[in-house]
N, C-alpha and C positions, 0 to 999 in steps of 0.2 A: 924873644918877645921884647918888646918894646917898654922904654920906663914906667909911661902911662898905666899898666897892666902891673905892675909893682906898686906904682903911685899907689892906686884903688886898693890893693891887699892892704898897703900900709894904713890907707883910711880908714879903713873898714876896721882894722884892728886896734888903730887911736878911738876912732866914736865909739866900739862897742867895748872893748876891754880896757882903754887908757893909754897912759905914754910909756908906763913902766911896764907894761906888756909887750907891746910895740919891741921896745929895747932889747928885752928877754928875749922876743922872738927874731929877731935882725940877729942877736949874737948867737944864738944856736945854730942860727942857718949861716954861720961863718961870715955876714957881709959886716964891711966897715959903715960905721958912723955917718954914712953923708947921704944927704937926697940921692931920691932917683931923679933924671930927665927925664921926662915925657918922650922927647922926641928920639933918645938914646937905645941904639939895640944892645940887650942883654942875651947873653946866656938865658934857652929855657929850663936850663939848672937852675938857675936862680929864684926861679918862680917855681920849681916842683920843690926847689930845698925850704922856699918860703912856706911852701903848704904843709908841707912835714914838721917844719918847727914848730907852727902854729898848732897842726896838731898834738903835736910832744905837750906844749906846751899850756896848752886849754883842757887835754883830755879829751879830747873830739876825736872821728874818724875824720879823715881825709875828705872822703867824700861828705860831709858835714858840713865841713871849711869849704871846699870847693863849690858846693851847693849853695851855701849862704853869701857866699864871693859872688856871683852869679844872678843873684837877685838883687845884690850891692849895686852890680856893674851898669843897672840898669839907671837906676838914680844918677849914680856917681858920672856916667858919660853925660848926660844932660846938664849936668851944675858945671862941668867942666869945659864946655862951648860948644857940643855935639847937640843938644836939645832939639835944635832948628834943622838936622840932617837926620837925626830920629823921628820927628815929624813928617819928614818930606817924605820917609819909607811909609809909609800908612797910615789911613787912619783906624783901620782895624786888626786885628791880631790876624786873620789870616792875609791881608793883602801885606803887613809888614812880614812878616816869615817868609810871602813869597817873593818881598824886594831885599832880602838879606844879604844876596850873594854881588847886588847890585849897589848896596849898602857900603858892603866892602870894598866893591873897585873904589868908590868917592871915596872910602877911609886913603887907599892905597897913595889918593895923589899927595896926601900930607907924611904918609907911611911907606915908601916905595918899596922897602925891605920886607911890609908885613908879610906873613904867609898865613891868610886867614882858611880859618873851616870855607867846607861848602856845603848850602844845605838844598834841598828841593823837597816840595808840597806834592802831596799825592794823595787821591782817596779823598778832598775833601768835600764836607757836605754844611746842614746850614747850621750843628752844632758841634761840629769836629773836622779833624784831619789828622794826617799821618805826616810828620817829619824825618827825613832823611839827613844826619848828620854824618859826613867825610872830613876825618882831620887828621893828620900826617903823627900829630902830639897823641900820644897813648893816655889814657883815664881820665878825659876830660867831661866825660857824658856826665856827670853829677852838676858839671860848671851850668852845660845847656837846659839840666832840669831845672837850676835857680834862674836862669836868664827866663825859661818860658814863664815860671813861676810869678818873677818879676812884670814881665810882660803881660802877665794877665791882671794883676792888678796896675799897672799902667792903664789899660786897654777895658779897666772895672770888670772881672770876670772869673769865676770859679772853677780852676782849673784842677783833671783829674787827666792824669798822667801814669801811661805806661811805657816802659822800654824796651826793647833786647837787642842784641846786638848779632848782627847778620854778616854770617864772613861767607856767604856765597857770590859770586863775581867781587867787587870791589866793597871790600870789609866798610860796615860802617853801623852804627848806632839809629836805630829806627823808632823814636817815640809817637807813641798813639795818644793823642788831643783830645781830650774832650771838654764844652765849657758849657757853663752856664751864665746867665746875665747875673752880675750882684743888681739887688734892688737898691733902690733908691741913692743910687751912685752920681748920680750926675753925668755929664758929657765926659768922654774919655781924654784921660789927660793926651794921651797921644793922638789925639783927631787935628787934621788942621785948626778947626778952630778953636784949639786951644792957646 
């Protein structure tokens, strides 16, 4: 994975837990002292050893850390100079999940090594859908429940979420969408015109 994806853990755990967390948790997961690069490919050791330290470390599950990373990722890529390619994907929660994959080629011309998921829309209607998640990385389906999590308060909307995960033809994690409008939210931050 890429530094960027380390950068974000690391954010996420100076804003919510502090610097002497942060510290605690880099030294459990064995890494030295210096920044990540954005644009640097890492080991995805690096990032599953990150989650497990964090977990060790806070007392959380795994999937807890990787869920709240997830919801993180969604702010954190927009302050970081993605905002305006987050936009361009949709202005609403289903038309952005179904430019995801499209998403990703544009990440790839800054990212040429990325090897992102893949996802595809199916079943949808005018207050749901079904997502199809394919990713080469094993236990990342907790990451996608905080991304959609996130994306629905992006997108001002109340999301209820179901998963399982389907190893018939080509194995993949298939969440069932369902939302409601929050009231009195205002225009979605992710609409063009925002």
């Amino acid at each position: 994975m890429y530094g960027l994806i380390n950068k974000a853990v690391e954010g996420l755990v100076r804003s919510r837990f502090g610097d002497d967390a942060w510290a605690r948790i880099r030294t459990r997961a064995g890494l030295p002292d210096e920044p990540f690069v954005s644009m640097e490919q890492y080991p995805d050791k690096t990032t599953y050893d990150l989650v497990a330290a964090a977990s060790a470390e806070l007392g959380a599950p795994a999937e807890a850390i990787l869920e709240e990373f997830g919801r993180y990722w969604t702010v954190y890529t927009a302050e970081v100079g993605y905002g305006e390619l987050m936009r361009s994907a949709g202005s609403t929660l289903p038309e952005f999940l179904r430019n995801l994959d499209q998403l990703h080629t544009r990440v790839q011309l800054s990212f040429p090594h990325l090897s992102p998921p893949s996802f595809a829309v199916q079943g949808e209607h005018a207050d749901g859908l079904d997502l199809q998640y394919y990713s080469s990385r094993p236990g990342l389906a907790p990451l996608v429940v905080g991304l959609l999590r996130g994306l629905g308060e992006r997108f001002n909307l109340d999301l209820e979420l179901k998963s399982e995960r389907v190893e018939v033809g080509r194995a993949h994690d298939l969440f069932h969408i369902r939302w409601t409008a929050r009231a009195n939210q205002g225009s979605a931050r992710g609409s063009s015109t925002a």
